[in-house]
N, C-alpha and C positions, 0 to 999 in steps of 0.2 A: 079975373077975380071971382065972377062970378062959380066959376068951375072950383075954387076951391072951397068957395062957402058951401057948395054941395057935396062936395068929398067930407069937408069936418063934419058936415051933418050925419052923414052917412055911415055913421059908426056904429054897428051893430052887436061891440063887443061888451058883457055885461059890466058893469060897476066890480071894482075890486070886491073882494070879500073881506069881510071885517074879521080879524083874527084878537085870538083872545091871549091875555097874558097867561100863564098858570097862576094861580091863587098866592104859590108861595116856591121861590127858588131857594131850592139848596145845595150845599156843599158837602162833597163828601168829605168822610174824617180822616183825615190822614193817618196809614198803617202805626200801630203802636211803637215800634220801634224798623229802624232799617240797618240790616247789618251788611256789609259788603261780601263778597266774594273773593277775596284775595288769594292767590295761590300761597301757600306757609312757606315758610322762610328757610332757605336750603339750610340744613344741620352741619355746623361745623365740622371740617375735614381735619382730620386727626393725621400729624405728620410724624413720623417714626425716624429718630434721629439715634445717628448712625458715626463711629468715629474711626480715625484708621492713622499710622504713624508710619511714616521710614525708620529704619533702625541704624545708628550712629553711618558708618564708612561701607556698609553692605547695601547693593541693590537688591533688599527685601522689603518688603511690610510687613510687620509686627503680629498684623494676620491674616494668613493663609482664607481665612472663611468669616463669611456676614454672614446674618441672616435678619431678615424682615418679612412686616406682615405686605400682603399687596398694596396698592395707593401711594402717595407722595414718600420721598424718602430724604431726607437732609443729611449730605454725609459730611460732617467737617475730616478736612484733611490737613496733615500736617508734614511737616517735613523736619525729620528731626537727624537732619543729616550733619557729621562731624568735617564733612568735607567743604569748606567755603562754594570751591568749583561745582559740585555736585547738585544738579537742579535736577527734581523729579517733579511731576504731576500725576495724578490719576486718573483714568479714562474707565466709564463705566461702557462692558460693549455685546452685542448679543455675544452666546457664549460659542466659542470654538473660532471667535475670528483673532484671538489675542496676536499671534506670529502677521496676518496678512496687515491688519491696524499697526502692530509692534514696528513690521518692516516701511511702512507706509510713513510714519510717524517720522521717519529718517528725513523722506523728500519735503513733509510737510514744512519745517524748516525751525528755525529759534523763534521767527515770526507769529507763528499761528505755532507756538509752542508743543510745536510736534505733534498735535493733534490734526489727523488727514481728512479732508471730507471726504468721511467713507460713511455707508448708507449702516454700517455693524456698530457706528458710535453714537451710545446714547446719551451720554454727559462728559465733560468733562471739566478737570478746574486749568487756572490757568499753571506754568511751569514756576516751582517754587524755591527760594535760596533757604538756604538752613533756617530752622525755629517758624517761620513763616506758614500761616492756615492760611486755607480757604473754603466757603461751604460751598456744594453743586447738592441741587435739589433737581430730580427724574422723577417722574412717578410712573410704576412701573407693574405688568400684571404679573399673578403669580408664572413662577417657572425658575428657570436655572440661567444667572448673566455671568459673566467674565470681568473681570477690573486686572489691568495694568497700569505699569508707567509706559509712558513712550519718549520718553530720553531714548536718545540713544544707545540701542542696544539694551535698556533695562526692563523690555519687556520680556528676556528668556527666564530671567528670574525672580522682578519683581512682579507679582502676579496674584491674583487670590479668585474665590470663586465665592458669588453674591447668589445665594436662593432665597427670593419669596416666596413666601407662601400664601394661600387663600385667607383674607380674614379669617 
């Protein structure tokens, strides 16, 4: 016992220092106003709609030639065929594959409405009975595409050619 009354004694370290308050605390003022940082809000896309017909008992389209600006494209299609039997669709496809798609369209089957998963088809609608629409929206850059049906056999003559162009 005695050893630790000499140890507490034995302290040679000074007295704390007395510290002092500041006189007067303050607050800073908060920034006049705070506005956020948000990125701006994408600008609506503007969709270019687009329309196309069969003509009565012929495997044609009514027309030969589209034309649009680059970006989305809404094509309503129709089918305005005099033939009950006669079911067409429309396939949008890079250009110059209309015959290997046209032929392809064959094995694809009534199923998958004759459209083939081929890497040259960019849209297409499904197979349609007389009076009967449907709309296929691509968006698509400028240049030069191909549109057929692929019924059977009606891509030799039902066919037209789609150019975009640059906004």
């Amino acid at each position: 016992m005695l050893l630790l009354g000499v140890l507490a004694g034995c302290d040679d370290s000074p007295p704390p220092a007395a510290v002092e308050a500041p006189a007067e605390v303050t607050t800073p003022a908060p920034p006049a106003s705070i506005t956020p940082s948000l990125p701006s809000p994408p600008e609506p896309v503007e969709v270019t709609g687009l329309s196309l017909r069969t003509v009565g008992a012929d495997m044609v389209f009514e027309k030969t030639t589209l034309t649009a600006p680059a970006g989305p494209i809404r094509l309503k299609y129709t089918s305005a065929s005099t033939v009950p039997a006669m079911l067409h669709n429309v396939v949008i496809l890079t250009s110059g594959a209309e015959d290997t798609v046209g032929i392809a369209g064959i094995d694809a089957g009534v199923d998958r409405d004759h459209v083939p998963a081929h890497e040259a088809v960019l849209g297409a609608s499904p197979l349609l009975a007389p009076e009967e629409s449907a709309e296929l929206l691509v968006t698509l850059q400028a240049g030069t595409y191909a549109y057929a049906c692929t019924s059977p056999g009606h891509y030799i003559t039902e066919r037209g050619v789609l150019t975009v162009t640059e906004k």
